[in-house]
Backbone as JSON, one array per atom type, in Angstrom:
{
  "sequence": "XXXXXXXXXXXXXXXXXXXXXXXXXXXXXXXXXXXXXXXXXXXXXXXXXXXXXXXXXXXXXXXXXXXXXXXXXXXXXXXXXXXXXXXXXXXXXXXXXXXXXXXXXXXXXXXXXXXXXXXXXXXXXXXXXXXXXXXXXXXXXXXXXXXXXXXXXXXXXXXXXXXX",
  "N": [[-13.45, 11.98, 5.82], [-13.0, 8.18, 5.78], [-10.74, 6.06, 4.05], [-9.37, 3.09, 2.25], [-6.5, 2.59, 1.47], [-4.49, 1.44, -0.29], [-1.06, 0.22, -1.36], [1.39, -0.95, -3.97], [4.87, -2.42, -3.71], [7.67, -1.42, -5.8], [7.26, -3.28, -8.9], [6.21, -5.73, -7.9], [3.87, -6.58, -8.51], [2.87, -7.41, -11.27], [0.64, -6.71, -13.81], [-1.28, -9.2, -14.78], [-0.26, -11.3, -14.01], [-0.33, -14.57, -12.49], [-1.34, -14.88, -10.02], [-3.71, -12.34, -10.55], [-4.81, -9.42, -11.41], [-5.64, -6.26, -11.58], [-6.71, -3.76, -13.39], [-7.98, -0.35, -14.15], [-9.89, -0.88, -15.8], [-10.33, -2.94, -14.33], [-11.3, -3.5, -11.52], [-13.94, -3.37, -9.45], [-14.99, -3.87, -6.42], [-16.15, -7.33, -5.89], [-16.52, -7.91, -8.7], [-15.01, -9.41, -11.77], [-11.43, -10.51, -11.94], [-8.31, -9.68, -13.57], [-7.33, -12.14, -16.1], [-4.58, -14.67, -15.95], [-1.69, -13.4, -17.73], [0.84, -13.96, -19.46], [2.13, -12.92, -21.08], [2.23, -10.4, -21.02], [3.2, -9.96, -18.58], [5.68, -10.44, -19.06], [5.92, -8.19, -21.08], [6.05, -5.94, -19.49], [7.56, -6.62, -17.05], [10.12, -6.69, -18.66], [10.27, -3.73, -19.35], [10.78, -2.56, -16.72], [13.27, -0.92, -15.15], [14.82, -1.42, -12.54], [15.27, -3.58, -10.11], [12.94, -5.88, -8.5], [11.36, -4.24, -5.47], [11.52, -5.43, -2.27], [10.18, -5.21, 1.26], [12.01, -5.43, 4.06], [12.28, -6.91, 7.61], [13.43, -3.99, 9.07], [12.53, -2.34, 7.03], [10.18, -2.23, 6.63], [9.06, -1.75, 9.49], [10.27, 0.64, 9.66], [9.12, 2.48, 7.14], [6.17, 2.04, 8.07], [6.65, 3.71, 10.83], [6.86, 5.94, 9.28], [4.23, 6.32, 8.03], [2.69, 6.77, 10.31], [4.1, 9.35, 11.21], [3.17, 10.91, 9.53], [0.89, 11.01, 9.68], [0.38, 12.13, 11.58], [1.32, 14.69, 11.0], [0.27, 15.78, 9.67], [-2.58, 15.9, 10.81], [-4.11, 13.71, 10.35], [-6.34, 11.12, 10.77], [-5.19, 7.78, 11.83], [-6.23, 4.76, 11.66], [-5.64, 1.56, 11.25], [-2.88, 0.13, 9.99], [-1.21, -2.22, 7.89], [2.3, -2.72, 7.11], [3.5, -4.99, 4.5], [5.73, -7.1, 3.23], [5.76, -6.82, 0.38], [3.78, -4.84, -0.17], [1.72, -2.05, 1.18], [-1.04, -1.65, 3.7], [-3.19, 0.66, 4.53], [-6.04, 1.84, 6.22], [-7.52, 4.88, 6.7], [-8.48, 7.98, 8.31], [-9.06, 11.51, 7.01], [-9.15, 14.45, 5.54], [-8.85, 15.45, 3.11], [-8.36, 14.09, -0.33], [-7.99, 10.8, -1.38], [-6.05, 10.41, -2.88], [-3.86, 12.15, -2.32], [-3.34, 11.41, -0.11], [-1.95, 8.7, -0.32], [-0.03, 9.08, -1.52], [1.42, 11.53, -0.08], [2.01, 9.46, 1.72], [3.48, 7.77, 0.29], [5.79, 9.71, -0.43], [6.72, 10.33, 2.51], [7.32, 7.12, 3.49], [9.71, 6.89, 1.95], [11.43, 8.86, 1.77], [12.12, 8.56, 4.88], [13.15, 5.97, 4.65], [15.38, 6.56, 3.21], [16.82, 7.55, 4.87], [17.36, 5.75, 6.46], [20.04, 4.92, 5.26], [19.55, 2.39, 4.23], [19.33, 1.92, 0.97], [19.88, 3.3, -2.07], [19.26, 6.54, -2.72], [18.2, 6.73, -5.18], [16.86, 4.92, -5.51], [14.21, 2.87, -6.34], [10.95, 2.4, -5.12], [7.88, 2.04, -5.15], [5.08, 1.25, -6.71], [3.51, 2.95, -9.34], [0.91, 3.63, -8.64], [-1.83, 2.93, -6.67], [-3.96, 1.54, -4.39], [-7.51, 3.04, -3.93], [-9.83, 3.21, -1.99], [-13.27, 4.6, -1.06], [-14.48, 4.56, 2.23], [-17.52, 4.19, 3.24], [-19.35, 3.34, 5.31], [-19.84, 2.92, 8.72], [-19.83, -0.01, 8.93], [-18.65, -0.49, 6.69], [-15.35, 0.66, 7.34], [-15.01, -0.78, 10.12], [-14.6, -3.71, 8.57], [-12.86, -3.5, 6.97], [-10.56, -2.85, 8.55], [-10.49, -5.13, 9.65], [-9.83, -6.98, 7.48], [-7.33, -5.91, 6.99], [-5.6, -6.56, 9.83], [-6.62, -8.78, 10.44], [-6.55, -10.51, 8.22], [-4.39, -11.19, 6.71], [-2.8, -13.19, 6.84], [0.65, -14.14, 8.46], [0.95, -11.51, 10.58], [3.09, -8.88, 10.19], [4.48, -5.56, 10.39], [2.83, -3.81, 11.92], [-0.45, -1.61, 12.86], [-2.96, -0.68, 14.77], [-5.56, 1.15, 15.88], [-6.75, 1.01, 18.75], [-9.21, 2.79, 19.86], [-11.47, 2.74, 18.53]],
  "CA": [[-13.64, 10.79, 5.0], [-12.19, 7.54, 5.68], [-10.73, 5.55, 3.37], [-8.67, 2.26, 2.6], [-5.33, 2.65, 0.7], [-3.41, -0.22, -0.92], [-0.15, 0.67, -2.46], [2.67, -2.01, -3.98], [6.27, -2.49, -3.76], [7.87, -1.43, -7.34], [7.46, -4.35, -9.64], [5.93, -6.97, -7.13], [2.59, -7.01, -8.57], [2.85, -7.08, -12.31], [-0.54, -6.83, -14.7], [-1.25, -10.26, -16.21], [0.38, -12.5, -12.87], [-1.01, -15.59, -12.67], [-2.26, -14.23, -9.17], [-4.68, -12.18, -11.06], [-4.4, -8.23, -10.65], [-6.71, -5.23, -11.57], [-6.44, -2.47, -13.6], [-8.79, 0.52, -14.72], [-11.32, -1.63, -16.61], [-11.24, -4.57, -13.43], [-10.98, -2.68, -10.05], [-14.52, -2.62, -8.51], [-15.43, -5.01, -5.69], [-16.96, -8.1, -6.48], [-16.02, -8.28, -9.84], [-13.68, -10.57, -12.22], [-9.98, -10.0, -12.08], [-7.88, -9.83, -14.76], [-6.95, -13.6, -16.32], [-3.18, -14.43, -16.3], [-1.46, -12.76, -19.19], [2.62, -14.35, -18.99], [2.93, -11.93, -22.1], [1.37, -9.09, -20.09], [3.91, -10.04, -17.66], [6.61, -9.85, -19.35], [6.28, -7.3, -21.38], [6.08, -4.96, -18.2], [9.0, -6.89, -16.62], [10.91, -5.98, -19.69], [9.9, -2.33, -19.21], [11.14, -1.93, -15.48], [14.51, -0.48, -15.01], [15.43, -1.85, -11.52], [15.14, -5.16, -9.51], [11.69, -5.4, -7.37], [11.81, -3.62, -4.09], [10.97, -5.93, -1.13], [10.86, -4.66, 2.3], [12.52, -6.92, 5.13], [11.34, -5.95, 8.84], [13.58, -3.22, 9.26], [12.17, -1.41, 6.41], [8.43, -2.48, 7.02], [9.2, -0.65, 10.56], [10.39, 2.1, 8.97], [7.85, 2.81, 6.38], [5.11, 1.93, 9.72], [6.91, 4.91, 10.83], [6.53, 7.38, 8.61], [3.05, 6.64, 8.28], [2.24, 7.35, 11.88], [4.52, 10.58, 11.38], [2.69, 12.08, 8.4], [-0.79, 11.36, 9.86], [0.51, 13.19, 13.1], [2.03, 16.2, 10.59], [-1.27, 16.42, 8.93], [-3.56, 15.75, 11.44], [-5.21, 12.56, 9.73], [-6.21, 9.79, 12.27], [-4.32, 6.27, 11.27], [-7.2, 3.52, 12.55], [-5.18, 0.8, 11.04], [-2.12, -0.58, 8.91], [-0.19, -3.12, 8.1], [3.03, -3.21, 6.02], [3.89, -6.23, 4.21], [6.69, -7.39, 2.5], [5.7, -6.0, -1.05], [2.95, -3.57, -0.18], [1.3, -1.65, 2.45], [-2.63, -1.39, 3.61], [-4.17, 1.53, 5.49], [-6.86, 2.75, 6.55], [-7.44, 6.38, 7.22], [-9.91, 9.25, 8.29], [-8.53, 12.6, 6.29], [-10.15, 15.71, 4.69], [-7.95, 15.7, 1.72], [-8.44, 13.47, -1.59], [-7.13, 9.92, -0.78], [-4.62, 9.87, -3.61], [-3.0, 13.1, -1.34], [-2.69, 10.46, 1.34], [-1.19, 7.91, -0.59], [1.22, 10.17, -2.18], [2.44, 11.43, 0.99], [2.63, 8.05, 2.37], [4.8, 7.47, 0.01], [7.29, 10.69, -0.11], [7.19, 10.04, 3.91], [7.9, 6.18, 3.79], [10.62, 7.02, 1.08], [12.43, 9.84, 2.92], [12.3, 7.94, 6.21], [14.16, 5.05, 4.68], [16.8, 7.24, 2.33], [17.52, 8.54, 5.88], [18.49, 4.84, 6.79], [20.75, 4.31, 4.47], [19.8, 0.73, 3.77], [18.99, 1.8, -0.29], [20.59, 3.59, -3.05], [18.27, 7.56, -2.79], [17.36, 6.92, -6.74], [15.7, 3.09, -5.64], [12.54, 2.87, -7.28], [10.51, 1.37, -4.5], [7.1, 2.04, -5.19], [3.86, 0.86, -7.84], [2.98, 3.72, -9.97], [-0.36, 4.5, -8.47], [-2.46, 2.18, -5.95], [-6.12, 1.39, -4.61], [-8.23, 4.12, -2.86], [-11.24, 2.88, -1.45], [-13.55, 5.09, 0.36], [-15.16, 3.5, 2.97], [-19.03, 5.34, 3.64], [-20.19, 3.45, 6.38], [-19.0, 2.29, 10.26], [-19.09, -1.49, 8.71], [-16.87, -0.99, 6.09], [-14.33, 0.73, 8.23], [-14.81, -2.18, 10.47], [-14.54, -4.54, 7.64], [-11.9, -2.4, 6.13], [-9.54, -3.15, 9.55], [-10.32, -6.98, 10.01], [-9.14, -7.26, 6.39], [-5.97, -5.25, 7.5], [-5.16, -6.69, 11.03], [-6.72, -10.29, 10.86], [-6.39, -11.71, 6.88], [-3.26, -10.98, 5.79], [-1.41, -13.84, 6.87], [1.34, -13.9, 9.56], [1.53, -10.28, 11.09], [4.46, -8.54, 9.88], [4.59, -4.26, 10.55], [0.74, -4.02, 12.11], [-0.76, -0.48, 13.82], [-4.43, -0.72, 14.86], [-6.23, 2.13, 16.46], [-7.81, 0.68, 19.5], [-9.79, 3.64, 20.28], [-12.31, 3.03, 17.72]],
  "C": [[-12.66, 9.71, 5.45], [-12.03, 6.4, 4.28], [-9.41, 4.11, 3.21], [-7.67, 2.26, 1.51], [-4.46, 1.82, 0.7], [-2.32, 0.41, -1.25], [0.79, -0.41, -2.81], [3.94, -1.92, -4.05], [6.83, -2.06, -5.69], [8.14, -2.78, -7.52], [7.2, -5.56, -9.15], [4.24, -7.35, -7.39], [2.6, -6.48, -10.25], [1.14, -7.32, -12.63], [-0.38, -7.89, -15.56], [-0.47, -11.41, -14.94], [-0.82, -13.66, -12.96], [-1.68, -15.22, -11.35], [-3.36, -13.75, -8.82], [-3.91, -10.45, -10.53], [-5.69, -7.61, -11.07], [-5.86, -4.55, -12.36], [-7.43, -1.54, -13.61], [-10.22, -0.07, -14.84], [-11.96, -2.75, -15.42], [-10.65, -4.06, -12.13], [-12.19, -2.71, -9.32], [-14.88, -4.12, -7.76], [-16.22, -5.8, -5.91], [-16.74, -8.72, -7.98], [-15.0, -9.05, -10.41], [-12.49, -9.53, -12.41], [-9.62, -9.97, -13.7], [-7.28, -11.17, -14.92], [-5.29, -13.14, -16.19], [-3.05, -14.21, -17.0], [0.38, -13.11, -19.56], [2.75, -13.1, -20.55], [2.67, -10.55, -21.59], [2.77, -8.79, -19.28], [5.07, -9.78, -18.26], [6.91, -8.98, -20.03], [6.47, -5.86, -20.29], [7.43, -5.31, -17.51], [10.13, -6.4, -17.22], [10.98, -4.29, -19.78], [10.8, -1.57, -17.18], [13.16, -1.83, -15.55], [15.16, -0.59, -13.61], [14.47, -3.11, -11.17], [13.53, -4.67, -8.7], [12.16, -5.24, -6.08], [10.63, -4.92, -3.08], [11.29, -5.38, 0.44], [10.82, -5.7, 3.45], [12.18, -6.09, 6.47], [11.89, -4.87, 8.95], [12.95, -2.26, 8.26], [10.76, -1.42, 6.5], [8.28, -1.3, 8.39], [9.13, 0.49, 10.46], [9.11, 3.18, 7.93], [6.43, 2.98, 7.33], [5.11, 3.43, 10.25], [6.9, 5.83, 10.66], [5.5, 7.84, 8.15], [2.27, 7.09, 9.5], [2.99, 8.54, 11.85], [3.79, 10.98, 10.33], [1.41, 11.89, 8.63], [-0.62, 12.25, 11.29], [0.49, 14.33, 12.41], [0.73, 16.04, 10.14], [-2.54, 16.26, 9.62], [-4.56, 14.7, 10.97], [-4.99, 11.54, 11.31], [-6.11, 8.43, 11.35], [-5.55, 5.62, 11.79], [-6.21, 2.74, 12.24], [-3.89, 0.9, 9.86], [-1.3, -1.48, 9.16], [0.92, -3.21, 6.16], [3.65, -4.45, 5.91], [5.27, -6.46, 3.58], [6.67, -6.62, 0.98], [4.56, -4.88, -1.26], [2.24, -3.19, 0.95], [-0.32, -1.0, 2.11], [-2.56, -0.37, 4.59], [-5.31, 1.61, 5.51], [-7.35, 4.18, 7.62], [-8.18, 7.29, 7.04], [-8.52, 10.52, 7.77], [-9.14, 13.37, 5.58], [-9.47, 16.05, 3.68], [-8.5, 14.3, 1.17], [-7.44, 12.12, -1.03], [-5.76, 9.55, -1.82], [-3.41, 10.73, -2.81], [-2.33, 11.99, -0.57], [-1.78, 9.63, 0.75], [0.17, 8.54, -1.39], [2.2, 10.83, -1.3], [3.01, 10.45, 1.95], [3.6, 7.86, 1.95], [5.97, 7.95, 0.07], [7.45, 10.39, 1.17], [8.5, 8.84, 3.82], [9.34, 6.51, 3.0], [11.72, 7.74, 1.54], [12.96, 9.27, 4.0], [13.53, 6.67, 5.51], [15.49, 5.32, 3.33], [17.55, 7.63, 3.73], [18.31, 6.93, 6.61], [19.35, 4.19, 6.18], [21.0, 3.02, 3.51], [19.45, 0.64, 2.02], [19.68, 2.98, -0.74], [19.43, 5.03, -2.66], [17.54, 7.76, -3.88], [16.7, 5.46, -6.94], [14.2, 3.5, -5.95], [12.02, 1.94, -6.26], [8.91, 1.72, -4.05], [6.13, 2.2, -6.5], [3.24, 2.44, -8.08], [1.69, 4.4, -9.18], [-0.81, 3.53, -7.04], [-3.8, 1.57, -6.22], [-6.47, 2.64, -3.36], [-9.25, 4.16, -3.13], [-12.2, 4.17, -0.7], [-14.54, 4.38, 0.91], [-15.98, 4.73, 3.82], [-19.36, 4.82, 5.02], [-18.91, 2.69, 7.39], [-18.49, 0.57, 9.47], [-18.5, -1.11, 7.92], [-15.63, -0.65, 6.81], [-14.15, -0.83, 8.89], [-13.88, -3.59, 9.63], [-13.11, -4.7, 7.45], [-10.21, -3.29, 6.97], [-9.29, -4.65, 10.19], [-9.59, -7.18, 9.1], [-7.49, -7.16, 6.79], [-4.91, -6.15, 8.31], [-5.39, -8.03, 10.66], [-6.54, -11.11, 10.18], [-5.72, -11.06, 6.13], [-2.42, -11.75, 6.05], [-0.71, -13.58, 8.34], [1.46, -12.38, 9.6], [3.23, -9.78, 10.95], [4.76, -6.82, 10.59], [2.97, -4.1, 11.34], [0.63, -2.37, 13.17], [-2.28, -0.76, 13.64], [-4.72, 0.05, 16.02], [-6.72, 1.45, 17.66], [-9.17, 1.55, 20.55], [-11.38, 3.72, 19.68], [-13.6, 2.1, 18.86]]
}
């Protein structure tokens, strides 16, 4: 199965941003977001117990890193990702459940950068849960990896399969 996995930085994508976000009830493609909510917002802000985690290139690298090592240790094939400053996209073929993937993405990226010292080992630097897409046909993959690689802005952390 492949599939396309979002995840966010802790506390860089509150519910209720003027941005717009998703939850449960407003998640499926195509559909309306959630309106701004500034009381939404802050009551969640008020709820977090550390600063928001942003990652600066060395830690984008890093995290890059440990996703290309835990699709090697598990035998998943990476096609694409790119980490950003407050959250990181994949997409990835894997025979496990895609929350697995994003779950070890994260213990990876997390480990990998406790090992560079540049954070505290009890930093809170990842969004509760994510997005996990699966993507059925060749075009969405496709799709999936333009999104990734070509409309996100200036290139920051970027891996793209060119084998496909």
């Amino acid at each position: 199965m492949t599939y396309l996995i979002t995840f966010a930085c802790y506390g860089c994508h509150l519910h209720g941003s003027e941005s717009g976000s998703v939850d449960p009830a407003h998640n499926a493609p195509g559909t309306p977001i959630l309106e701004g909510n500034p009381a939404r917002v802050a009551s969640e802000g008020q709820r977090m117990d550390q600063s928001p985690y942003h990652l600066d290139q060395t830690r984008r690298d890093a995290v890059l890193e440990a996703i290309q090592e835990v699709c090697a240790h598990r035998d998943w094939r990476l096609l694409a990702a790119h980490v950003r400053s407050n959250h990181v996209h994949t997409v990835v073929e894997a025979e496990v459940p895609p929350e697995r993937v994003m779950s070890d993405f994260k213990a990876y990226a997390s480990r990998h950068l406790n090992r560079t010292r540049l954070d505290e080992p009890n930093r809170k630097r990842w969004a509760r849960h994510g997005s996990t897409r699966w993507l059925w046909k060749p075009q969405h993959v496709s799709a999936a990896m333009q999104y990734l690689v070509g409309e996100q802005g200036d290139a920051m952390s970027v891996f793209e399969d060119h084998e496909i």
